[in-house]
C-alpha positions in Angstrom: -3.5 -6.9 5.9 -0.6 -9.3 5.2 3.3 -8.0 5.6 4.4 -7.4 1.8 6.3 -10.2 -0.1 9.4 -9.1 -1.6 10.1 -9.0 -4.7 13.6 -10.8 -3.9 16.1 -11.8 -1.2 19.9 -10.3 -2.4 23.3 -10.2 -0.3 24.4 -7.1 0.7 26.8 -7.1 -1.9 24.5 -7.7 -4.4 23.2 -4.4 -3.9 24.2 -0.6 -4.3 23.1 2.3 -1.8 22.0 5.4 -2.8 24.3 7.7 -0.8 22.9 11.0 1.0 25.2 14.1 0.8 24.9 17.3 3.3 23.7 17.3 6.9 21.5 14.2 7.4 18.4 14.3 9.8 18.7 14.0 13.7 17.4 11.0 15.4 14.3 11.8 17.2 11.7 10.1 19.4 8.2 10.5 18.4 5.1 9.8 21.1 1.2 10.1 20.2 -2.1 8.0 20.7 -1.7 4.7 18.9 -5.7 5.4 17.6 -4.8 8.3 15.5 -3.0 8.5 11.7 0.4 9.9 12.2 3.3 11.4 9.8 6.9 11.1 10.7 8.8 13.7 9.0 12.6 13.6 9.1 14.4 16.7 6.9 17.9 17.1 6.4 19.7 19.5 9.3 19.8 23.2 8.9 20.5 25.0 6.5 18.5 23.5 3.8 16.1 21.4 5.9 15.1 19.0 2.8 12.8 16.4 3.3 14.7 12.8 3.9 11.7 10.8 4.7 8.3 10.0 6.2 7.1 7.5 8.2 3.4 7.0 7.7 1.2 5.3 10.6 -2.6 5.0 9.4 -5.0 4.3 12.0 -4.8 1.0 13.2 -1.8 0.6 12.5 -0.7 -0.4 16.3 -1.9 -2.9 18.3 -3.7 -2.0 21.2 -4.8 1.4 22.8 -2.9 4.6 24.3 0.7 6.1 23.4 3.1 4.6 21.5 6.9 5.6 20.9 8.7 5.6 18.0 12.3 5.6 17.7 13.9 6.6 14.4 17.9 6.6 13.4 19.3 7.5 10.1 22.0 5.4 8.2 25.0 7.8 8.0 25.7 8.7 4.0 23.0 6.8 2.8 19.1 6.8 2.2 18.3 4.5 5.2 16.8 4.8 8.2 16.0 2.4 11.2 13.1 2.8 13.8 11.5 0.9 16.5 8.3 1.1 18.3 6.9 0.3 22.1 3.6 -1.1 20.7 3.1 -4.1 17.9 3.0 -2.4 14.5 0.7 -3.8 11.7 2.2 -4.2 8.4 -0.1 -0.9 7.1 3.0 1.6 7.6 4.7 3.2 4.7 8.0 4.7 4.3 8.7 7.3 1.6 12.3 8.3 1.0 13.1 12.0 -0.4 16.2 12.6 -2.4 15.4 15.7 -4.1 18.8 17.3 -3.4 20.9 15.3 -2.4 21.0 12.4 -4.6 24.6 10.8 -5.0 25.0 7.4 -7.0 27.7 5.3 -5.3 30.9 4.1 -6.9 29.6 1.5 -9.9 26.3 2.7 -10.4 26.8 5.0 -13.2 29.1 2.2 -15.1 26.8 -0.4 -14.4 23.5 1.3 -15.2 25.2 4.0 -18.4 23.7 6.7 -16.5 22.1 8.4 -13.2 18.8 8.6 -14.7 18.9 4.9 -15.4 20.1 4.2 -11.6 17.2 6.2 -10.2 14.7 4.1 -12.0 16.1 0.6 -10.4 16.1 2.0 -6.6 13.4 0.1 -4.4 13.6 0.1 -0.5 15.0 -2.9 1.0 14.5 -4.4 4.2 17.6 -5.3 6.1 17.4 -8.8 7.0 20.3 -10.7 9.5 23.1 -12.6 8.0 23.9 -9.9 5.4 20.8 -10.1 3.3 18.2 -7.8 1.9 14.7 -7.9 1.2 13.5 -5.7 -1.8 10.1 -4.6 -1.2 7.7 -3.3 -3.8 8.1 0.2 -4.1 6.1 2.7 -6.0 7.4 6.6 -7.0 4.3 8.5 -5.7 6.3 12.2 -7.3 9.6 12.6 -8.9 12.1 11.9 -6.6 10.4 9.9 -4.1 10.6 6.1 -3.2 7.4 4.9 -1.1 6.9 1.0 0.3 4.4 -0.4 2.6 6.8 -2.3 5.3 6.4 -5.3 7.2 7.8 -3.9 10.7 10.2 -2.0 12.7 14.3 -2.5 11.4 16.1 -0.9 8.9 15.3 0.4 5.7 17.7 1.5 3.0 17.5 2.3 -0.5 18.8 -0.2 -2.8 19.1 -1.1 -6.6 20.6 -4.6 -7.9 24.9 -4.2 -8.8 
């Protein structure tokens, strides 16, 4: 399958963040067998353990046979996480961000956009790219509150809408 062609290339500050309120998710280290579907879930710390995203692995989606470890790290006071993996990843994956709760349009947003309905409807996840840039992926809301993308690779994901 081939990696997913953003929709567009923007500097990073072209683009607004959706911020993340309350405890964000721990880091974690994830192993299994590189031959079986896997779902990461990461959930906001205690008290409330929300949902903050899942990385989805569908068979096949790593090169190779035996385990495979994946790293994950969250983007402090934003929807964003990085991860990296010990074995070639296929560009099957999906990420699907979860801001049920704790949803917090940044400075701008609500001026720019009239309102934070109106925001939520621009957010797609965006790839970070070097030299400051960002690729916007296609994204699709697969339940209210929700942002999912298929994505080309390990890095670092955010969620993003145009300034």
């Amino acid at each position: 399958m081939p990696a997913p062609v953003p929709t567009a290339v923007v500097a990073e500050e072209g683009l607004f963040l959706l911020e993340a309120f309350g405890a964000p998710p721990a880091d974690t280290v994830v192993r299994f067998d590189r031959a079986l579907p896997r779902v990461i879930i990461l959930r906001h710390a205690p008290p409330d353990n929300s949902p903050f995203a899942e990385l989805y692995f569908p068979t096949g989606a790593f090169e190779g046979s035996g385990e495979v470890e994946v790293r994950v790290t969250i983007e402090p006071g934003v929807y964003g996480l990085g991860f990296t993996t010990s074995a070639d990843l296929r560009p099957v994956a999906r990420v699907t961000f979860k801001y049920p709760l704790h949803f917090a349009a940044p400075s701008g947003a609500r001026e720019r956009y009239g309102s934070d309905v109106i925001f939520e409807q621009a957010l797609v996840v965006g790839q970070v790219l070097p030299e400051g840039r960002t690729a916007l992926l296609p994204s699709s809301r697969p339940a209210a509150d929700n942002l999912a993308a298929i994505i080309p690779g390990t890095g670092r994901y955010l969620v993003v809408a145009p300034r």
